[in-house]
Each structure stands twice: as structure tokens, then as C-alpha cells.
C-alpha positions in Angstrom: 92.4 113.5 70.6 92.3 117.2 71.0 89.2 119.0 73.2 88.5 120.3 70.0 87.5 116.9 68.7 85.7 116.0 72.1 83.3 118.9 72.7 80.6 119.8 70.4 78.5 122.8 70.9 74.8 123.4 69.4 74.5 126.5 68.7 70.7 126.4 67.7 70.5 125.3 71.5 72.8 127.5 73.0 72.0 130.7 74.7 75.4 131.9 75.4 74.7 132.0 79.4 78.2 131.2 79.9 77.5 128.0 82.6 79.9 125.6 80.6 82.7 128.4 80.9 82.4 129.2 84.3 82.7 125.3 85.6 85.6 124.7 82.8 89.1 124.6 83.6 90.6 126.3 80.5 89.3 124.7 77.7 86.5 127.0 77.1 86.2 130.2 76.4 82.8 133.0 75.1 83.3 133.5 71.1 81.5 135.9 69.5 78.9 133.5 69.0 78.8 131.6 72.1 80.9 129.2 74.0 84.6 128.0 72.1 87.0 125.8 72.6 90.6 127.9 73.1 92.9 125.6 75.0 93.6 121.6 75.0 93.3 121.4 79.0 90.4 119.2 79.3 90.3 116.6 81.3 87.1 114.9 80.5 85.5 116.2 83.3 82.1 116.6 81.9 81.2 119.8 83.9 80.6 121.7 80.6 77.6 118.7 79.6 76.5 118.7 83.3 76.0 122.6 84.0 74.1 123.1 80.6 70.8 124.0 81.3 69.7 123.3 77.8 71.5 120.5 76.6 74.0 122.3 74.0 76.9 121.0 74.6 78.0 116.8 74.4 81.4 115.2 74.9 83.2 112.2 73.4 84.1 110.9 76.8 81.1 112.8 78.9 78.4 111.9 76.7 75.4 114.2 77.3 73.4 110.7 76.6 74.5 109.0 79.8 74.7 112.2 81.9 71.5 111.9 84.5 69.1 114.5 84.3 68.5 116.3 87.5 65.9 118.5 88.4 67.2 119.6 91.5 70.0 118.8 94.1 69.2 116.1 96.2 70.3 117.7 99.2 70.2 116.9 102.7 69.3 119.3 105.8 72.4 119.8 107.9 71.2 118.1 110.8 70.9 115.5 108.7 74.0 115.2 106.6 75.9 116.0 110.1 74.2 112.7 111.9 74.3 111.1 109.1 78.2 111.7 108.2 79.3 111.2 112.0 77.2 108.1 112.4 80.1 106.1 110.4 81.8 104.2 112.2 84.5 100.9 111.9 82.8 98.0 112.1 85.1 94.8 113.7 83.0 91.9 113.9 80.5 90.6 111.4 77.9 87.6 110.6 78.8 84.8 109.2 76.8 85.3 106.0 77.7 85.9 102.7 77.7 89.0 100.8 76.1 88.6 97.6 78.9 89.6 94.3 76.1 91.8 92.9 75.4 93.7 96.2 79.5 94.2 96.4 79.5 94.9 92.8 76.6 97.9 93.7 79.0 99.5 96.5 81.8 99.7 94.1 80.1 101.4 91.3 79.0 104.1 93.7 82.7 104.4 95.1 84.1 105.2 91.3 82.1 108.1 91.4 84.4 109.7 94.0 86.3 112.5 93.0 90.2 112.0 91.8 93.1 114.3 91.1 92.0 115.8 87.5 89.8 113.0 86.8 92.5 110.8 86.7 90.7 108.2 88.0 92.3 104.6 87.4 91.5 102.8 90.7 90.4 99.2 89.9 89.5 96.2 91.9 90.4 92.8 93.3 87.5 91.4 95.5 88.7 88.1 97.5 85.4 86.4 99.3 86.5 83.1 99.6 86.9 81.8 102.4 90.2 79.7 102.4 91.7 82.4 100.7 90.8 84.9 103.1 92.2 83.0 105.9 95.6 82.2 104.3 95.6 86.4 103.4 95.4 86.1 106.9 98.2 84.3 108.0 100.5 85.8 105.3 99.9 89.5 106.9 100.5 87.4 110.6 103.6 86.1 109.5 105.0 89.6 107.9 103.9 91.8 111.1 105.2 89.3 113.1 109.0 89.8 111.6 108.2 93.3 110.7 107.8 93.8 114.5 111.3 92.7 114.8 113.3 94.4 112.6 110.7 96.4 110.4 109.1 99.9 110.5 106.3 98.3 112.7 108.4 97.9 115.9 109.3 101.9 115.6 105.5 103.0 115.2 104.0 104.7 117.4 101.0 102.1 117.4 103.9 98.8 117.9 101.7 97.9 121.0 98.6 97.4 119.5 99.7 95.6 116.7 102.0 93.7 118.8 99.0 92.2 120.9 96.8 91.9 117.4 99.4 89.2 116.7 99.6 88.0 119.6 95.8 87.6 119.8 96.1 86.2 116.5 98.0 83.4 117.2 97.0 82.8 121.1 93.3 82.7 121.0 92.8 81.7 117.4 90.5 84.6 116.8 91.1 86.5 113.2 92.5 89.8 114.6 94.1 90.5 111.0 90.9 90.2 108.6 88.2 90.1 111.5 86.6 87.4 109.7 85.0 89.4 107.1 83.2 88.1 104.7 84.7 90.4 101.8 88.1 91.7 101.4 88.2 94.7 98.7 91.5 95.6 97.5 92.3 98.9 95.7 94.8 98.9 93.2 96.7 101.9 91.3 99.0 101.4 88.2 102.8 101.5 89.8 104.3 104.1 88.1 100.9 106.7 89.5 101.5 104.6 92.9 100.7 107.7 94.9 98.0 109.6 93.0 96.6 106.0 92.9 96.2 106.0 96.6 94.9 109.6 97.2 92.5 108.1 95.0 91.6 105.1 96.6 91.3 106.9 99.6 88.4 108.9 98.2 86.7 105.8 96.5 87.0 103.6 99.4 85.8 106.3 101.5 83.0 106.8 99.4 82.5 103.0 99.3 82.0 103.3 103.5 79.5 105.8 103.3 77.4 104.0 101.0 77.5 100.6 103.0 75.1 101.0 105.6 72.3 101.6 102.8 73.1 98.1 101.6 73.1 96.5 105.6 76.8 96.6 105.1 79.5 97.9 107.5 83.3 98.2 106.9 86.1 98.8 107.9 90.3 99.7 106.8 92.5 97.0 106.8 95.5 99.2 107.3 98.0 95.9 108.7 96.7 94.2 105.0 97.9 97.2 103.2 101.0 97.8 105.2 102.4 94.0 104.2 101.4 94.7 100.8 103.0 98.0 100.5 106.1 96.0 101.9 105.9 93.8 98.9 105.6 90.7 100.8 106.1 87.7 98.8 104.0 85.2 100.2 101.2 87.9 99.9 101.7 88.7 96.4 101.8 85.1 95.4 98.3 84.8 97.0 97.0 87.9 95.4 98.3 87.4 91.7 97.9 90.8 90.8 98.7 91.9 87.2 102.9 93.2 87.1 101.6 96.6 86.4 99.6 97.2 89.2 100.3 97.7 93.4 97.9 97.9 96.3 96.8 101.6 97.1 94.1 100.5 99.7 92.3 97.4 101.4 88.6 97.6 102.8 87.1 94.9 104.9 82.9 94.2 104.5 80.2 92.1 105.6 76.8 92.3 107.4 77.8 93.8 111.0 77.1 91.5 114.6 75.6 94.9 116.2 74.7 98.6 115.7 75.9 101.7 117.5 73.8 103.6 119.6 75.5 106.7 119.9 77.1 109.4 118.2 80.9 109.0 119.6 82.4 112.4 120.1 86.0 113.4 119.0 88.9 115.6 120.2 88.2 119.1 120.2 88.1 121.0 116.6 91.5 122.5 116.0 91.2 126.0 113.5 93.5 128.7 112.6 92.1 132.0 110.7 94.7 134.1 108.5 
């Protein structure tokens, strides 16, 4: 379908401002009589529908119908957004409660709103919150670190220690050093053949998906040794997963109600910038 066949301009509405060019990315272009479409570049953004201060301008795939009208920015104070933004933190133990599907289902339909590399988009979802499942994910991602350690890329990291006594802690104490008894495992998936535009995009969604959390009680936190093992394409892992042939892991996010809160803002290394 050509942009020509996906935008449609009112012209009785229009009043030839030029927003919808200014925020397009090629396809548009001022006519004579107002906005036109020049070039086949779009990308189904919708910035052209969204920027329209009258309402002149739909899209097959950006309909102006399910675009939100807003009457101004919500936008927060800086003090604010900076507290607010450096308040997120990992969270590594939670209650043993469950996390209701619909509450999960609410996180992740804020987290597809994240930005992706041309609106590509095409992150989807496999949500495991059962609980003998989650422990044999578990033990799968044990077992593979465990040999990985050995003769894998994990033994030459520079973080082999700590994953070293993970496992060990894992297997010694009994305590779920792996999944950190989470409630909820998310698992981001990409088609393979976009395997690493698929994970630059999970990485915004699931990032997304942490900021939101603490408005529904939630806390999170990367599973970065459950990613690493599926990455590896770890049989026994796969097997447990079942994901469609098409598709490969891009990302892995633990939730659940958190044990505790944080009372401070922890502080980081100092800023490192270079002017030119």
C-alpha cells in the first residue's frame, strides 16, 4: 500500500500551517493547495494525524479515530521527573502473591507504546506465571551457567564471580538466585531474522514496562542469566518455552509485588561528558 493510499488530507479542514510537514519524515510535502503526499517513505508513524491542530489529516494505519485528543502535554516539573526517573530501582525479592493477568496485561500495553527503530515495532510476548514452570525455567538456566562457567563465554566475563556464587547459592542454600522467586516472568521476543533490531526494541519496551510498574505496586527487575541461556539456544530451555520457530528471545523481565521499599535516592559514578 503506497502513503498515497494511507494518508488523506481534508482540505475544507486544513489551513495549510505546515505542522504535519514539519514532523514527517519525507512523505509530505506543501502543494499549492496545502499539504501533499511526494514520496513513499512513511512509516506509519502517525505524527502527521497527531500534530494536526484541526483534525485534517487521517491515516489507514494511524487512524485519527483512535488517536487521543490532548489538550496539553502532561508534563512533569523537573524536580519531579528527575526523582521520579532515579527513584527506579531493581527489585530482588518479592511477596508471595500473585499478580493478577489483567494487571500484567496493563504493564504491557503501556510498554508497546515505547519508541522502535522506524516504528518497526514487532516485539511480542510470552508471560510464564506458573509456578512449577517457573522453577524448572529455573533449573534449566542453573544447569546451562553452571557448564557455561566451564567452558562458555560466562567463565571469561568480567562478572564470572558473581554469577559463579549465584549458582552456587542456587544449589547450596536452596534459595532461587536465578528467577528470585518472582511471581511473573515476561519474556520479549523478536522475529529471528530482525534478531537485533528486535532487541534494541525490547530494550525500550521493557524499559518502559519498568517505569510504569511502581504505579501498579509492581517492581521488576532484568533477568539478564535467563536471557543469556536463551540467547545460547539452550535446549532444555527452549523445550520449556515452546516458542513459535520464527521467533528468539530479545529480553526477559522479572515482576511481582516487592518485600520492601527504598528509602533513598542511590547516587552513581560521576557524569562523564565531552563537548565538540
Amino acid at each position: 500500500m503506497t502513503a498515497e493510499n494511507l494518508i488523506q488530507i481534508n482540505q475544507d479542514k486544513c489551513t495549510q500551517c505546515g505542522l504535519c510537514v514539519k514532523v514527517c519524515r519525507g512523505t509530505l510535502d506543501m502543494g499549492e493547495h496545502g499539504p501533499e503526499v511526494i514520496d513513499d517513505f512513511c512509516i506509519a508513524c502517525g505524527h502527521c494525524v497527531a500534530a494536526c491542530p484541526n483534525g485534517a489529516l487521517d491515516h489507514r494505519q494511524a487512524p485519527l479515530e483512535k488517536q487521543v485528543l490532548l489538550k496539553e502535554m502532561p508534563i512533569q516539573d523537573a524536580n519531579t521527573a528527575a526523582r521520579f526517573l532515579r527513584s527506579r530501582r531493581s527489585v530482588r525479592s518479592f511477596q508471595k502473591k500473585r499478580v493478577p493477568r489483567e494487571t500484567i496485561h496493563e504493564l504491557l500495553d503501556i510498554a508497546h507504546f515505547a519508541p522502535t527503530a522506524c516504528n518497526s515495532q514487532g516485539v511480542s510476548y510470552l508471560v510464564v506465571d506458573d509456578a512449577v514452570t517457573l522453577k524448572e525455567i529455573a533449573a534449566a538456566v542453573a544447569d546451562w551457567a553452571e557448564e557455561d562457567l566451564r567452558y562458555g563465554a560466562l567463565g571469561k566475563s568480567p562478572w564470572s564471580k558473581n554469577t559463579a556464587n549465584t549458582i552456587r547459592c542456587y544449589h547450596e542454600n536452596g534459595r532461587d538466585t536465578i528467577l528470585r522467586d518472582a511471581p511473573c516472568l515476561i519474556i520479549a521476543m523478536a522475529q529471528k531474522e530482525r534478531f537485533a533490531l528486535g532487541r534494541d526494541n525490547t530494550h525500550f519496551a521493557l524499559t518502559y514496562a519498568q517505569l510504569y510498574a511502581p504505579a501498579l505496586a509492581l517492581g521488576t527487575c532484568w533477568s539478564g542469566l535467563f536471557e543469556y541461556c536463551a540467547a545460547a539456544g539452550y535446549e532444555p530451555l527452549l523445550q520449556l518455552l515452546q516458542l513459535p520457530q520464527s521467533k528468539s528471545v530479545t529480553g526477559a523481565l522479572l515482576v511481582g509485588y516487592p518485600s520492601y521499599t527504598f528509602k533513598r535516592l542511590v547516587d552513581r559514578e560521576p557524569l562523564q561528558v565531552s563537548w565538540q
